[in-house]
C-alpha positions as a Markdown table, in Angstrom:
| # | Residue | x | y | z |
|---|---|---|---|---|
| 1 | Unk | 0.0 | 0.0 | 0.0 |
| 2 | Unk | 0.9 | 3.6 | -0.6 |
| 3 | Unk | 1.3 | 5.9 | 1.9 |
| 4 | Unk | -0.2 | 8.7 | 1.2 |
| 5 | Unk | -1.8 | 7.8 | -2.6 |
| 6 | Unk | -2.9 | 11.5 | -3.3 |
| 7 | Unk | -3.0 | 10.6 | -7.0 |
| 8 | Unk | -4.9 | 7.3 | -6.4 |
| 9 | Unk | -7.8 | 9.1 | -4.6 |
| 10 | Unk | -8.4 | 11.6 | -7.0 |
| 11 | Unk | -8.5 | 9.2 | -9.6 |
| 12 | Unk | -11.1 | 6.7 | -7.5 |
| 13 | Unk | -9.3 | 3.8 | -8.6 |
| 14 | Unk | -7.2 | 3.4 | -4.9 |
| 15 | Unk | -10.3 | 1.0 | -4.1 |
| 16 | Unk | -8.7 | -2.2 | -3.0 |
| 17 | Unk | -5.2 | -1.6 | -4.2 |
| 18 | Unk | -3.1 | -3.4 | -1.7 |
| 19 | Unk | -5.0 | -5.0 | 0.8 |
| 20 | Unk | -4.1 | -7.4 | 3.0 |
| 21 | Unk | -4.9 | -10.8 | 1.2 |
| 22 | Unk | -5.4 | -12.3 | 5.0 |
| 23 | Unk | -8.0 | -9.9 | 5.9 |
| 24 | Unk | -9.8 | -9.8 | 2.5 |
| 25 | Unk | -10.0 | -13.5 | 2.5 |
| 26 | Unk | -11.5 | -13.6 | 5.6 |
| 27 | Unk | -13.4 | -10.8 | 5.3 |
| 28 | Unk | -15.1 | -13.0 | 1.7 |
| 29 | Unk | -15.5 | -15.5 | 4.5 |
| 30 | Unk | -17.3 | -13.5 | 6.6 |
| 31 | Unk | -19.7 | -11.9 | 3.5 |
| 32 | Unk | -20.5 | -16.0 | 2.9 |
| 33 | Unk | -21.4 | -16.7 | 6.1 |
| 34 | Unk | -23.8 | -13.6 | 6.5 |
| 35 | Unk | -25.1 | -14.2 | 3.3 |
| 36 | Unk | -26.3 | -17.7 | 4.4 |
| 37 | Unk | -26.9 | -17.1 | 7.8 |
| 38 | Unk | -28.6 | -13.8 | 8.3 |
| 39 | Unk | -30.8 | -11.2 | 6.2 |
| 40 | Unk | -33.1 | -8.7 | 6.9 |
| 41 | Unk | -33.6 | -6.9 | 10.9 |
| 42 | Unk | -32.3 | -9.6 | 12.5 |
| 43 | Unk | -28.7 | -9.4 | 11.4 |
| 44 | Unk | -25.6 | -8.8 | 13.4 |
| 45 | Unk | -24.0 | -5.4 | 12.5 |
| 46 | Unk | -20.9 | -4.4 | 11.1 |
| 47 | Unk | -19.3 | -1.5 | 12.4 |
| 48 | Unk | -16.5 | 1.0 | 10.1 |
| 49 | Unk | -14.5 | 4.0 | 11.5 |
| 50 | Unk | -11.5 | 5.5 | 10.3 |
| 51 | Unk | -7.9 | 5.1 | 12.6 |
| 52 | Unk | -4.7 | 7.2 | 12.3 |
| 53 | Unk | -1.0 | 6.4 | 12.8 |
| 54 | Unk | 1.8 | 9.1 | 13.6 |
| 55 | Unk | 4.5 | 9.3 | 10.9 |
| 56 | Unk | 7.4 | 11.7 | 11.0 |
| 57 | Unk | 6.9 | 15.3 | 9.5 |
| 58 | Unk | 7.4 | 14.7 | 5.6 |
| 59 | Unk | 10.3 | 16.9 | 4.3 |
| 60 | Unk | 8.1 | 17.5 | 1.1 |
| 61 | Unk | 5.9 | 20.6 | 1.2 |
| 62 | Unk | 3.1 | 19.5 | -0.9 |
| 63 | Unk | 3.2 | 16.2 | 1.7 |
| 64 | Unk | 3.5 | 18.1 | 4.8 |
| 65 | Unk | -0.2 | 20.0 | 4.0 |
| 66 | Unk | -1.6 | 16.7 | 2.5 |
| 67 | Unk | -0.8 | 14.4 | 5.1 |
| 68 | Unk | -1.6 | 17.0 | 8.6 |
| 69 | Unk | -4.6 | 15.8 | 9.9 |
| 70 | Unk | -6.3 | 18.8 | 11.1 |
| 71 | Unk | -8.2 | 16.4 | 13.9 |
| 72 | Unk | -5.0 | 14.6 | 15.8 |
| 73 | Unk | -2.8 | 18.3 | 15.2 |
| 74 | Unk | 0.3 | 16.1 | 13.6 |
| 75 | Unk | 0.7 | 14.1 | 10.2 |
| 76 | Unk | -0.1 | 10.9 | 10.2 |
| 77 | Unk | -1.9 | 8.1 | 7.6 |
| 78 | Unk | -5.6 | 6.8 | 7.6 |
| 79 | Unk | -7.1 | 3.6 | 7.3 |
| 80 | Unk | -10.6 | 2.3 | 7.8 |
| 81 | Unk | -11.0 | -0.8 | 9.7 |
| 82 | Unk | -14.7 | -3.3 | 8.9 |
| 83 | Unk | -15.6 | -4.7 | 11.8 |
| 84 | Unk | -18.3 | -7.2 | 12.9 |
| 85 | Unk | -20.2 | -8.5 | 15.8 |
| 86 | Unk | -17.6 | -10.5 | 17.1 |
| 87 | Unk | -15.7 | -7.1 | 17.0 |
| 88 | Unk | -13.0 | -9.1 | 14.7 |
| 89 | Unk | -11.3 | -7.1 | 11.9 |
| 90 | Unk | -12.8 | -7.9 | 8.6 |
| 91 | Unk | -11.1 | -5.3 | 6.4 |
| 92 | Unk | -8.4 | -3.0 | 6.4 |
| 93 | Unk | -8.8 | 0.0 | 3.2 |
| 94 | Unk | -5.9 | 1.2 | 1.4 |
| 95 | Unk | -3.7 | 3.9 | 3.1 |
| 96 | Unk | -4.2 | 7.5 | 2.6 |
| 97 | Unk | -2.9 | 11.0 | 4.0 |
| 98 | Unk | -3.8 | 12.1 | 7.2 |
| 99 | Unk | -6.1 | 15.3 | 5.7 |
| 100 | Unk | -8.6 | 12.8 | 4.0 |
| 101 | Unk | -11.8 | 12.7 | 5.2 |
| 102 | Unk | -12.9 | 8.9 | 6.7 |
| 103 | Unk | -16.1 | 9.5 | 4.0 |
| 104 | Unk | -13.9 | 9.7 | 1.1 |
| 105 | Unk | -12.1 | 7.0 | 1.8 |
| 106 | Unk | -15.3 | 4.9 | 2.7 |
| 107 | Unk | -16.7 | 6.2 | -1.1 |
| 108 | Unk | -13.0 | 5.2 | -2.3 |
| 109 | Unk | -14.0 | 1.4 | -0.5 |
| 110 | Unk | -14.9 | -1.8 | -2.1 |
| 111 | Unk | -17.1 | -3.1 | 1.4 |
| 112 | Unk | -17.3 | -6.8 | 1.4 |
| 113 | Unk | -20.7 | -6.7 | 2.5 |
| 114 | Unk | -23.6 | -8.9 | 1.3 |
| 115 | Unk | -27.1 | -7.5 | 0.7 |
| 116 | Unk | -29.0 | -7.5 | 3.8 |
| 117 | Unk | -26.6 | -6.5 | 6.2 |
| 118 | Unk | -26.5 | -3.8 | 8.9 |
| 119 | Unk | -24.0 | -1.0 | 8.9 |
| 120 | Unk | -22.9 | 1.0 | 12.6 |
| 121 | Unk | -21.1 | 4.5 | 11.0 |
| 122 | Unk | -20.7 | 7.7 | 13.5 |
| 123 | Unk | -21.3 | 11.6 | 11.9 |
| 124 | Unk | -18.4 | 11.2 | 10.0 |
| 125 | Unk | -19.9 | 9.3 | 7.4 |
| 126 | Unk | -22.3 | 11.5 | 7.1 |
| 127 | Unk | -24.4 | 10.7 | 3.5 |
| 128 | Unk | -22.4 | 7.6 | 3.0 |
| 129 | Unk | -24.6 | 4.6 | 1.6 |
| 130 | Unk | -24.3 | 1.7 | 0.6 |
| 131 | Unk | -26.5 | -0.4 | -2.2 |
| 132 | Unk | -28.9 | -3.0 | 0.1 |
| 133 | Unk | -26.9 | -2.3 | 3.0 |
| 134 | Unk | -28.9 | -0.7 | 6.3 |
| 135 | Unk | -27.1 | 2.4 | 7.7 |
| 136 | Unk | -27.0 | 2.5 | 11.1 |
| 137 | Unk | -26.2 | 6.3 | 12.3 |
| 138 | Unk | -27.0 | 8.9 | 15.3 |
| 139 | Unk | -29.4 | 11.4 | 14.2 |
| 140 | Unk | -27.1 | 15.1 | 14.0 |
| 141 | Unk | -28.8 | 18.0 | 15.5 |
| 142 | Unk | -30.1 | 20.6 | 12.9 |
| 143 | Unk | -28.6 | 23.8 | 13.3 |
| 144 | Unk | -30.3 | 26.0 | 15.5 |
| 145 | Unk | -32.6 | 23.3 | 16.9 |
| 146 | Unk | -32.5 | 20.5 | 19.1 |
| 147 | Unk | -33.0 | 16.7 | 19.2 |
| 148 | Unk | -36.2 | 15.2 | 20.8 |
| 149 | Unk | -35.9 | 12.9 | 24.2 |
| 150 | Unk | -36.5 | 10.3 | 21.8 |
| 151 | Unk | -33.9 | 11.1 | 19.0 |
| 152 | Unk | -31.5 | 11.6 | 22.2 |
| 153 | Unk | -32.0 | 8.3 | 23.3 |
| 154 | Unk | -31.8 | 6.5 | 20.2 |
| 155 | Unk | -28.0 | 8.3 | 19.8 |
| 156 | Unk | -26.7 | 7.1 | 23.0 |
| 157 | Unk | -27.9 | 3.8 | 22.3 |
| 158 | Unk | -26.4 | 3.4 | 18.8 |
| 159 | Unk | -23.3 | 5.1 | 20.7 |
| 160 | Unk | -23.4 | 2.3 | 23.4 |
| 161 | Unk | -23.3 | 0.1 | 20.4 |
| 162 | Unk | -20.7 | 2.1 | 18.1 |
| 163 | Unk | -18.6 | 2.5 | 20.8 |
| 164 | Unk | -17.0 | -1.1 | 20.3 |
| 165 | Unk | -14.8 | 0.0 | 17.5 |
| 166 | Unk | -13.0 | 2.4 | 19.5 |
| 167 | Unk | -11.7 | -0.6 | 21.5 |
| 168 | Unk | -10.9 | -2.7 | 18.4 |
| 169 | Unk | -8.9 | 0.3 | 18.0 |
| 170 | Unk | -7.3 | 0.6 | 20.9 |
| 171 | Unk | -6.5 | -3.0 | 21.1 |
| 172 | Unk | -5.0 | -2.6 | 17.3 |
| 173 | Unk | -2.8 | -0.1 | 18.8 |
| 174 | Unk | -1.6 | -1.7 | 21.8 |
| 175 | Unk | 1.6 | -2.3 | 19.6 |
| 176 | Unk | 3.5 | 0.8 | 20.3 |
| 177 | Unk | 4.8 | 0.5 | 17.2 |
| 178 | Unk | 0.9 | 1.4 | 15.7 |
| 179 | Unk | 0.5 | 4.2 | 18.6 |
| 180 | Unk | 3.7 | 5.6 | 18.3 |
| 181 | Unk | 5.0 | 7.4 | 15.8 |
| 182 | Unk | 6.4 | 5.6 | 13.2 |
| 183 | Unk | 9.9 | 5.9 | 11.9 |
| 184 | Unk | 9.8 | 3.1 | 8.6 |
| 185 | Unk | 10.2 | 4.6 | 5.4 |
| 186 | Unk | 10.8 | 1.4 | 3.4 |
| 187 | Unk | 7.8 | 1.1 | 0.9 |
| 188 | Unk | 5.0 | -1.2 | 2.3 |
| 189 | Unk | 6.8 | -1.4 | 5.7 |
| 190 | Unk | 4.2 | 0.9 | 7.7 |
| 191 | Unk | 1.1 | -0.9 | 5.9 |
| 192 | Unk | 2.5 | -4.3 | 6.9 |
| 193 | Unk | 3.4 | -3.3 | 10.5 |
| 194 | Unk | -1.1 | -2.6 | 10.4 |
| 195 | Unk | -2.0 | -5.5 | 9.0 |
| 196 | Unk | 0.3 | -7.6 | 11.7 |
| 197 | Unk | -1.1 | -5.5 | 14.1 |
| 198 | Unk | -4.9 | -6.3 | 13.1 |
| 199 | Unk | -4.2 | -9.8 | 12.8 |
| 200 | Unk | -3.0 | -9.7 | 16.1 |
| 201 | Unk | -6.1 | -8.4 | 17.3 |
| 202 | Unk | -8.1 | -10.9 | 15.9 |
| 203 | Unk | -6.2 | -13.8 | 17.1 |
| 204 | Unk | -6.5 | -12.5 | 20.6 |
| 205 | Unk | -10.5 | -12.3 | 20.2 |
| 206 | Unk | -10.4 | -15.5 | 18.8 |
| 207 | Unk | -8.5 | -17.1 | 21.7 |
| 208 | Unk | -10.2 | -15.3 | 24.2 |
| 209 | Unk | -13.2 | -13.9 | 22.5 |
| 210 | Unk | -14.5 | -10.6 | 24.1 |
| 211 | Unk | -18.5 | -9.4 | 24.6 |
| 212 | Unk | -20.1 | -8.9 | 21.2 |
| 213 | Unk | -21.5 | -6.3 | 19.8 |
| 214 | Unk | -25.5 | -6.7 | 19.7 |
């Protein structure tokens, strides 16, 4: 995976260039088994949200502004992470500058998702759909109004739910060399050290799975 693949993204051809084949092949998995074993209501959600990694400051000017992410206040690279009920990793996107927003890269995403399924996305994603997939999202506040008791309640429950991801995240970057900032300029060296990092994850859910996310 690239980097920072400016060129990619305005193109819209960086959609599944360079991911894992661990995680896609068992993300496929996952899209049979939901296929066969759930539809409609009734399904288990997925869950997406974006994560960041710290890179050194790029000497580049052009890659300085592209890859400061105006949200963390350093540069870094993005990824989205698909996760299920199980809260393993099903997919890791293609790598992108730290100034992208975590909807572009969604658009940007081939999702491995089978009609039918559920979808858990925060405000971030705001307008992002996808074809016989169920968005599951908090209700924003229009400006200048408010939310009803009922809308306000149906956000902290979705964020009850939503939350989960976070700690997928957190136990992705548990490996310091994720969290901290990364000092690998090799090409493909930083993408690999993510996808180690996410398998990781998922075989410690596997050997001691954690509470699902219902």
């Amino acid at each position: 995976m690239d980097p920072c693949p400016a060129a990619g993204l305005a193109d819209g051809d960086a959609a599944g260039r360079g991911c894992a084949e661990s995680l896609a092949g068992r993300s496929r998995s996952a899209a049979r088994h939901a296929r066969h074993g759930c539809g409609g209501g009734g399904c288990p959600p997925f869950c997406h949200d974006g994560t960041e990694r710290r890179i050194p400051r790029p000497k580049d000017a052009d890659e300085q502004k592209s890859c400061y992410s105006g949200k963390k206040k350093y540069h870094t690279v993005k990824n989205i992470l698909l996760i299920n009920a199980a809260l393993l990793i099903l997919f890791l996107s293609d790598t992108y500058e730290g100034s992208v927003h975590d909807k572009r890269i969604a658009d940007s995403t081939r999702y491995p998702l089978p009609p039918g399924s559920r979808l858990m996305q925060d405000l971030g994603f705001l307008a992002f759909t996808l074809d016989k997939v169920e968005i599951i999202m908090p209700t924003k506040k229009p400006r200048g109004g408010s939310l009803t008791d009922e809308q306000k309640a149906e956000n902290q429950q979705i964020a009850r739910r939503r939350v989960r991801i976070e700690h997928v995240n957190s136990s992705v970057k548990r490996c310091r060399i994720v969290k901290d900032t990364i000092r690998m300029f090799r090409d493909g060296a930083r993408d690999m050290v993510a996808e180690i990092s996410c398998a990781l994850h998922n075989f410690r859910v596997r050997l001691s799975p954690w509470e699902p996310m219902i």
